[in-house]
N, C-alpha and C positions, 0 to 999 in steps of 0.2 A: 126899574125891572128891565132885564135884558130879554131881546129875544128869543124864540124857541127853535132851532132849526130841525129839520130833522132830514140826514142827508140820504141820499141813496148811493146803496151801494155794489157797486159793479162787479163782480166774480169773472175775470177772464181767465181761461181757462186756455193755455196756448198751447199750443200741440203742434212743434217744429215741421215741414216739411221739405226739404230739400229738392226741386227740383232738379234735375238734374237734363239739361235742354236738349228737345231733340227738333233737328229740322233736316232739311230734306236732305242735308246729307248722309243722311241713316235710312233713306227709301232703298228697299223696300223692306230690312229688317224689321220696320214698327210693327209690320204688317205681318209679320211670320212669330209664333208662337208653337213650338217643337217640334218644328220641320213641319205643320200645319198653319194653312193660310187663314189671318183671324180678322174676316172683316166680310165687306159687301160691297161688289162694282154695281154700282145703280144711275139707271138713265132714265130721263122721263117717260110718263107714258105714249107722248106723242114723240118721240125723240127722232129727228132726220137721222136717213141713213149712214149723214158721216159721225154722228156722235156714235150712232152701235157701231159704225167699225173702228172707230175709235176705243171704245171699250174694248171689245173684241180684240184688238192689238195688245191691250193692257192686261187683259188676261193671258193671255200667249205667253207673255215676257215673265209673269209671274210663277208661270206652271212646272218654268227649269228650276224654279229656287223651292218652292212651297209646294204642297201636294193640300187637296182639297180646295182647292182656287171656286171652283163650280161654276155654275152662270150669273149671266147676270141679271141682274134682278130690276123693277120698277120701282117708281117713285113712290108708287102708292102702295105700294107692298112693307112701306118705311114707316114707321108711326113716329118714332123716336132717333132723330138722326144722330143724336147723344151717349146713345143706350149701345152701341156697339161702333165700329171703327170703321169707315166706310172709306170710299174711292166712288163721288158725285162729278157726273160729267153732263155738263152742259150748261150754259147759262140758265137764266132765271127764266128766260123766254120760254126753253123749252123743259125745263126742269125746276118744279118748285120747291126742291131741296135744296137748289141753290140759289133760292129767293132767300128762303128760309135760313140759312146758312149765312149770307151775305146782310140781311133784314130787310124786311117785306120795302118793296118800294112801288110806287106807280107807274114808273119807268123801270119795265126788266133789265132794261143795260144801262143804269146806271151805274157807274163804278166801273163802267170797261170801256178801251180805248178802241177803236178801230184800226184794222188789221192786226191785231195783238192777241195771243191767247194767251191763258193763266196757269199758274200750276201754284198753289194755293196753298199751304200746310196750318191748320191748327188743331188744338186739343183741349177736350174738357170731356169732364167725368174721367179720367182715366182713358178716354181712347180718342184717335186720330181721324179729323176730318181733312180730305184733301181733295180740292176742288180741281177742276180739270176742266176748262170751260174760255171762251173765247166768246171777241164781240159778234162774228159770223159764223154759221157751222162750223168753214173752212179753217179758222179761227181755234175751232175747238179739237179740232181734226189735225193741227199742228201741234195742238201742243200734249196730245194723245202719243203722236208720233213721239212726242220730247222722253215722254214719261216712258213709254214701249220700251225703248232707245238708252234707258240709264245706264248701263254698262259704258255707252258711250260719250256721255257728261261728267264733269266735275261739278254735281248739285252741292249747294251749299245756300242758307239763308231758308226761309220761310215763304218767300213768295219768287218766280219765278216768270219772268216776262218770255212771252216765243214770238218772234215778228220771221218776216221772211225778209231778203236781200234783193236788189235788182238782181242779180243772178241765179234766182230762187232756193238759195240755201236758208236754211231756217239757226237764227240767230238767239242765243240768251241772251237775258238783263236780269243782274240778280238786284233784290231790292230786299229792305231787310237783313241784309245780312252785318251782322255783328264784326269786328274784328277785333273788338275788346273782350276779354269776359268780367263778369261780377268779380273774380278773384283778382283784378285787378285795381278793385278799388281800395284805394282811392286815390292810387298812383294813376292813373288813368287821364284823371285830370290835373295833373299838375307838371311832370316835367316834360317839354316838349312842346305844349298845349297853351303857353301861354297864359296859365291861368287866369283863361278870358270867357270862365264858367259862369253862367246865369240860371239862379232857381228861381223857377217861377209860379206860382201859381194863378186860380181863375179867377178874372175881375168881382167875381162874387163870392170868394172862397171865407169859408169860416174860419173863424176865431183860432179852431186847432188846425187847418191848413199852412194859416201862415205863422204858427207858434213852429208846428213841422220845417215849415221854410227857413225860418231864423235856425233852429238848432241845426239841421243838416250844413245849412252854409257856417256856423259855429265852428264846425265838427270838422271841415273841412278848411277851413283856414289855422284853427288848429296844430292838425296833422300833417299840412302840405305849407305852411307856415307863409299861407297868401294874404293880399291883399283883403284891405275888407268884399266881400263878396256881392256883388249886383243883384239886387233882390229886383225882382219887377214881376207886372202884371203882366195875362197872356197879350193882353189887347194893344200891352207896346212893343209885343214881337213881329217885327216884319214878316221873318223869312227863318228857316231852321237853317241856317248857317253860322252858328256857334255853336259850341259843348252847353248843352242843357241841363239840367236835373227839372222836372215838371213835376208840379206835386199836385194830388189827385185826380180821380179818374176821369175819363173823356164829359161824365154829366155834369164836371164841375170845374172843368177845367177844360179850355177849348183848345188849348197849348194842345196839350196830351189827344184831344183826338186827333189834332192834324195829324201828329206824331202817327198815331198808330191807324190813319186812311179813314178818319170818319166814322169809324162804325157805328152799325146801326142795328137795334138800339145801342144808345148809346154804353149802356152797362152789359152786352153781350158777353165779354171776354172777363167781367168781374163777375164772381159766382160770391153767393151771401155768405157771409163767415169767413173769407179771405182775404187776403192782404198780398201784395206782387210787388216787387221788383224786377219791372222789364227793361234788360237793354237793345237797343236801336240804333243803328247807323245810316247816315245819309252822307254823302259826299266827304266822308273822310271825319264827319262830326259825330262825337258821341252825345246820347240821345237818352237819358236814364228817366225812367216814370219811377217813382213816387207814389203811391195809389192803392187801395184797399175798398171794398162792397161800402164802408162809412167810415165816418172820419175818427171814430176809434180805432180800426183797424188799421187805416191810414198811421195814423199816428204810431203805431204797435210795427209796423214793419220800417216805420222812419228810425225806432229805435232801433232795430236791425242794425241797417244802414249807420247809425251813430258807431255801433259797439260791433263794427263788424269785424276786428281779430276775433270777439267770441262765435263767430258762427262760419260754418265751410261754404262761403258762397261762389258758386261756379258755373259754368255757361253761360246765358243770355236770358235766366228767367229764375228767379226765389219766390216759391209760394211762402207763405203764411196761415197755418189755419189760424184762425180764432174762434171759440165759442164762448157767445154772451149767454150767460145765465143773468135774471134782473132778480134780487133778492127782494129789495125793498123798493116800493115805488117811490119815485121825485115829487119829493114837499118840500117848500120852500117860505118861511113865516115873512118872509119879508119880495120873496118874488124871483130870488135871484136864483138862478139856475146852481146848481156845482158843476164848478169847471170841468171837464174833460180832465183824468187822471189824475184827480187829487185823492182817492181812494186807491188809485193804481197800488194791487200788492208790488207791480215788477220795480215801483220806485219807492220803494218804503223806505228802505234803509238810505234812500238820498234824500229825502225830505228835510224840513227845517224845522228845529224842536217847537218854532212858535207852534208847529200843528201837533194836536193833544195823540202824544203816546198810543192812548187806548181809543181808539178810530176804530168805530164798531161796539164799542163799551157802553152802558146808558149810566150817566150820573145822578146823584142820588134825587135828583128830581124825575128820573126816568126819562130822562132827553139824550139820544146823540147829537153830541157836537163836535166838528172838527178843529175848534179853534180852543185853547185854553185863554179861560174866562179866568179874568182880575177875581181877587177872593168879594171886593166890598160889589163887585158887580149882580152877584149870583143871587139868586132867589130863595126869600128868609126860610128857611128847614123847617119853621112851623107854618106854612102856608099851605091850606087844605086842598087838593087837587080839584075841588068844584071851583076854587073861587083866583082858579090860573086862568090868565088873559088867553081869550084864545085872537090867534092872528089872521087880520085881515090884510086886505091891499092898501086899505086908506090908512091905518097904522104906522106910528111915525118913529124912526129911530130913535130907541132910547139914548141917553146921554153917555157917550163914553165905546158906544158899541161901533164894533167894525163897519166901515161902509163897504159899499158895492169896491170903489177901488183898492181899497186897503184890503178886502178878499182876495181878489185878483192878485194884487200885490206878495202875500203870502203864498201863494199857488204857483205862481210863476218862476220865484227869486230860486227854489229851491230846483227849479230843472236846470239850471246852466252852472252850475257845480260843481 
């Protein structure tokens, strides 16, 4: 008698989104919604004089472009720093939006350097967070000045260093900034570059991180007709000074937080139900994350990446949405999990005939299974349903039936096809 499995199965339901990348050199457009200003300049409640005139400057500079600018507003007049698009000035010290914003820490200035101020750009829910904030008032009061001042910069990049000169002129450092885009891939990495590209994932990465890992490097030698590709752990990367691909996010992957400055928490920038492709530059290296809310979605945006003439990828950022619907719950007669995308509808038609046709079907025993069962294996057609073996853990593989590796095996063979 073989056993009974009964799989679960997963309904993803994807729904493309194209980001299309905005960073600071689109300030202060983000912020202007027809010919009205769409957002809030907000400063602590205790905020030193030089953050309000700091704001204060920022609003000035705003008032010639946008009408309705208004004042500015307190910390604590914020409930939701998410829920609309704001302009947050001041460190964590004196403003806890930008604790908040940056993630709660013990140390208000952690993450800021001395004598340095920031100018900060991110987004989620649909609107723009951009911090404005330094390690000393003075600090923040620089780089108020930066922002006041756009007309007079070439911003570019997402994060913005302001330091001052022995001669007290005040100085940029862009960080973050891209010189690749996504529509470059996957020439990017290969002519020029050496293709002396490393994907890596977390020394603790799952089973479909580094399935992820395998087929992007696949996909990419491939196309760019490279060497075998250097697969490694985060924990035997020195330093980011190679062309990277990191595959998932900062909580499972410590590559990817350095990558993107630690953040904290660690899952801030991944919202549930999505999946990113973000690019990153540092010293002339490209820096591409790999990364999704879980390793399905992970996985769902690596196809992306696989098959990317089918989709317009461009700037320095590809959402993904995903929505899990769970149909049937995980039962398993023998223990074993189902792989990760062996249900996937998006590979059906690449699968391998070993797996049965009718996936989601019940055979005349009233069982799903996804593996076609030998005819002399199957269970006798006059066997009365009280008197079916029900499955425990201590239950031993019948004679003849798939084991744990020959599953795997079936599951696997057919993604690299």
């Amino acid at each position: 008698m073989f056993k009974k499995t009964t799989i679960c199965i997963i309904t993803l339901m994807v729904l493309i989104n194209i980001a299309y990348a905005v960073d600071l050199s689109d300030y202060p457009e983000m912020f202007v919604k027809g010919g009205n200003f769409d957002g809030a300049l907000v400063v602590g409640e205790d905020a030193s004089a030089q953050d309000v005139i700091a704001a204060s400057n920022i609003v000035s500079s705003l008032s010639s472009l946008a009408n309705n600018v208004g004042s500015v507003k307190l910390a604590n007049e914020i409930s939701d720093i998410y829920a609309q698009s704001l302009i947050i000035i001041g460190n964590p010290c004196n403003n806890h939006l930008s604790g908040e914003l940056a993630g709660s820490s013990q140390n208000c200035l952690q993450g800021f350097e001395t004598d340095t101020g920031i100018i900060s750009l991110t987004n989620k829910n649909n609107h723009y967070q951009l911090l404005v904030a330094g390690y000393s008032n003075e600090d923040t009061r620089n780089a108020g000045k930066v922002l006041a001042a756009y007309k007079d910069y070439d911003f570019r990049g997402k994060k913005i260093k302001v330091t001052k000169n022995s001669q007290g002129d005040l100085e940029l450092e862009y960080s973050n900034f891209v010189k690749k885009s996504l529509s470059d891939y996957p020439d990017m990495f290969g002519e020029g570059r050496n293709f002396d590209t490393i994907i890596v994932v977390g020394d603790d990465a799952s089973s479909s991180d580094v399935i992820v890992q395998s087929r992007v490097g696949l996909s990419l030698m491939q196309n760019l007709n490279m060497q075998p590709m250097d697969f490694k752990l985060a924990s035997e990367i020195d330093d980011l000074g190679r062309d990277i691909i990191s595959i998932g996010s900062p909580c499972v992957n410590e590559l990817t937080a350095e990558i993107m400055g630690n953040p904290s928490p660690c899952d801030k920038d991944f919202e549930e139900g999505k999946a990113y492709l973000k690019l990153y530059g540092k010293d002339d290296y490209i820096h591409l994350i790999v990364a999704g809310s879980s390793d399905e979605s992970t996985m769902k945006v690596a196809d992306v990446l696989v098959d990317y003439d089918s989709y317009s990828l461009e700037g320095d950022e590809y959402i993904l949405e995903v929505k899990e619907t769970a149909i049937v719950a995980v039962t398993s007669g023998d223990g074993v999990p189902t792989p990760p995308g062996f249900t996937d509808t998006d590979h059906g038609e690449k699968e391998d005939n070993l797996i049965n046709e009718d996936i989601g079907k019940q055979d005349e025993d009233g069982v799903v299974s996804p593996l076609i069962i030998p005819e002399d294996k199957k269970q006798d057609k006059g066997t009365a349903p009280d008197e079916k073996k029900t499955e425990t853990e201590d239950d031993e593989p019948a004679s003849g039936e798939p084991n744990i590796v020959m599953k795997f095996l079936l599951w696997i063979v057919p993604l690299f096809r």
